[in-house]
N, C-alpha and C positions, 0 to 999 in steps of 0.2 A: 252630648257626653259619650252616646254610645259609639258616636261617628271614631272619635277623639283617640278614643277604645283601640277601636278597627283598624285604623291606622296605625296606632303604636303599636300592637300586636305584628300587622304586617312588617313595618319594618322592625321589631328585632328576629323576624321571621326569616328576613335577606341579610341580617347581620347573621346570622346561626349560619345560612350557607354559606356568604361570602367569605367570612372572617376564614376557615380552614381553606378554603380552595386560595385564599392570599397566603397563608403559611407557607402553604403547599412549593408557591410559587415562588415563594422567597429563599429554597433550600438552597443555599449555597455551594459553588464546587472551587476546588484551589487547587493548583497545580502541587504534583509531589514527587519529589527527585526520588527517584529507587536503587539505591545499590549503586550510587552511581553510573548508572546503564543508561537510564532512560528518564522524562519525564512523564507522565499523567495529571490527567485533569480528574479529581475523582468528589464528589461530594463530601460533605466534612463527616458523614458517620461510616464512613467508610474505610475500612482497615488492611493493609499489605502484609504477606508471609510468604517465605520458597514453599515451594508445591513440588512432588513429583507428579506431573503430567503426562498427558497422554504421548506428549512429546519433549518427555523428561525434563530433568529439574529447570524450573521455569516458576515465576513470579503470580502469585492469586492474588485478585484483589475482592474484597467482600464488603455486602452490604450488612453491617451490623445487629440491621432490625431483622435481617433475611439472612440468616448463616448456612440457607442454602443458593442463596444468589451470588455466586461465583465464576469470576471470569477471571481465565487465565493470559497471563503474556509471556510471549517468547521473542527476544530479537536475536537472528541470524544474518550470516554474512552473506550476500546474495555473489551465487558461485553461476550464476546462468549468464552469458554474455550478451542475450541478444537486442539490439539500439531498441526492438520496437519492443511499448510495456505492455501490451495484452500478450505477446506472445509469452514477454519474462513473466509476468503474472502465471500464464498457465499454466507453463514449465513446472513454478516454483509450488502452487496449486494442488499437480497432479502427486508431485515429490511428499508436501507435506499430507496430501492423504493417505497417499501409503503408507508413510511413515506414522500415522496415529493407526490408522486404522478404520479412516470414517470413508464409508459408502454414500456419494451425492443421492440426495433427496432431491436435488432444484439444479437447473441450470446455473451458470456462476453468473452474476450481475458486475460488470465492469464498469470502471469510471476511470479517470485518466492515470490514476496512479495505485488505484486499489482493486479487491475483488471480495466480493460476498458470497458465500452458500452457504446453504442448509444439508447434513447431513446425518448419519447413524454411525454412531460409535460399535463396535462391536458385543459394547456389553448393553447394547440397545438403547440408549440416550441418544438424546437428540441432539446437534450439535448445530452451531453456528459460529462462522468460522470466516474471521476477515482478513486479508491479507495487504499489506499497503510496501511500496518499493518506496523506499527514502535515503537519500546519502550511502548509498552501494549496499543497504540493509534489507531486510524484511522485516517489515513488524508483525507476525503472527498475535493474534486475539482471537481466542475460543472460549464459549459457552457451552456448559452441557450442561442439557433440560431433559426432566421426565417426558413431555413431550412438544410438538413443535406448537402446540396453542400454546404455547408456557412461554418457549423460545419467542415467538413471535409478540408476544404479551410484555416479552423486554427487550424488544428488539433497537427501540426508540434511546430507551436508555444503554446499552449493549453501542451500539453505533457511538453516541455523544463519547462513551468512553475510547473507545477505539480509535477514534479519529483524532483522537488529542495525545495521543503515544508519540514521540519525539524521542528517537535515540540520540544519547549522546556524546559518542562517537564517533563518524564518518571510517566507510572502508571503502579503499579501493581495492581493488583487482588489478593486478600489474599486468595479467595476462588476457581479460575484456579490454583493457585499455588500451594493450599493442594488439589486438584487433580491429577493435574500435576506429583507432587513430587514421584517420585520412592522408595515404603513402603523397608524398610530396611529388611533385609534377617535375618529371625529368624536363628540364629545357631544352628546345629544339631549334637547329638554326634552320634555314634554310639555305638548300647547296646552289653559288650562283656557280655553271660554268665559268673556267678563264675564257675570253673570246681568243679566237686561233685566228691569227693573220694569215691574210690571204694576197695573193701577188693579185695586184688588176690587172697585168698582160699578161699573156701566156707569148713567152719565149720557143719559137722554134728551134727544133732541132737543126744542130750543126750538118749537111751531107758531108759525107766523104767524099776526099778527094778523086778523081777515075784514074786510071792509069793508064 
């Protein structure tokens, strides 16, 4: 009986843990159109409002249980021309830290279409800051955390978000593109000489008469 005990007790011991780490796991996320701008993938307690940002009015999205877990989105037109994307990433990178304000903390972590770092705001937050080149855009997504164990603590969740931004607009650049564009190949002939007739005798000359 007391075996019987021991075992019932254990297992509603592993139902106590399991049962919440399966909640956990079952939190749902759904795509949410914004403004007609863009999409996101964001969890269902999760809520959208304009924001003036660091890099002005721009899109927050928040965790409702955490109404200081906030992350901001911006999409802009990407004005940088150049074919290869680590370069346009860095370009756009260097542009959009000036323009907030953040001091890199980390080297930038590249991937074939995106860029990650960790930086400081001026007003001392920690910032974490992704940048992704899509359909002639940038999708700018930033975090500011009291500090970088905090950033780093949602960084797993911060990324899922981030990577699931989808503008919905395409832009081109009329003037990357008459760059871009590969000049068309002048065709070339090749020049054959006419052949030049040539006499096969040689015709002496007539002498004069003597007198």
């Amino acid at each position: 009986m007391d075996l019987f005990r021991l075992c019932s007790c254990f297992c509603l011991f592993i139902a106590a843990v399991l049962i919440p780490v399966s909640a956990a796991e079952s939190v749902t996320s759904a795509n949410q159109t914004i403004n007609d701008e863009f999409v996101v993938k964001l969890p269902a307690d999760w809520s959208n409002f304009a924001v003036n940002s660091y890099a002005g009015m721009a899109t927050g999205v928040m965790d409702n249980n955490d109404i200081a877990n906030v992350i901001t989105i911006k999409i802009f037109q990407n004005m940088n021309c150049s074919p290869v994307a680590q370069e346009n990433l860095k370009v756009n990178l260097d542009e959009f830290n000036a323009k907030t304000g953040i001091a890199a903390l980390t080297d930038p972590v590249f991937g074939n279409d995106t860029v990650t770092q960790y930086g400081k705001y001026s007003d001392g937050k920690t910032s974490h800051l992704f940048l992704r080149l899509i359909d002639g855009n940038v999708v700018a997504v930033f975090g500011s955390y009291d500090t970088m164990e905090d950033a780093k603590a949602k960084a797993e969740e911060f990324t899922a978000i981030a990577a699931s931004v989808i503008p919905l607009h395409p832009f081109v650049n009329e003037l990357c593109a008459a760059q871009n564009e590969k000049p068309t190949p002048v065709p070339t002939t090749t020049y054959k000489p006419r052949p030049v007739p040539t006499v096969s005798n040689t015709i002496a000359p007539t002498e004069a008469p003597v007198s």
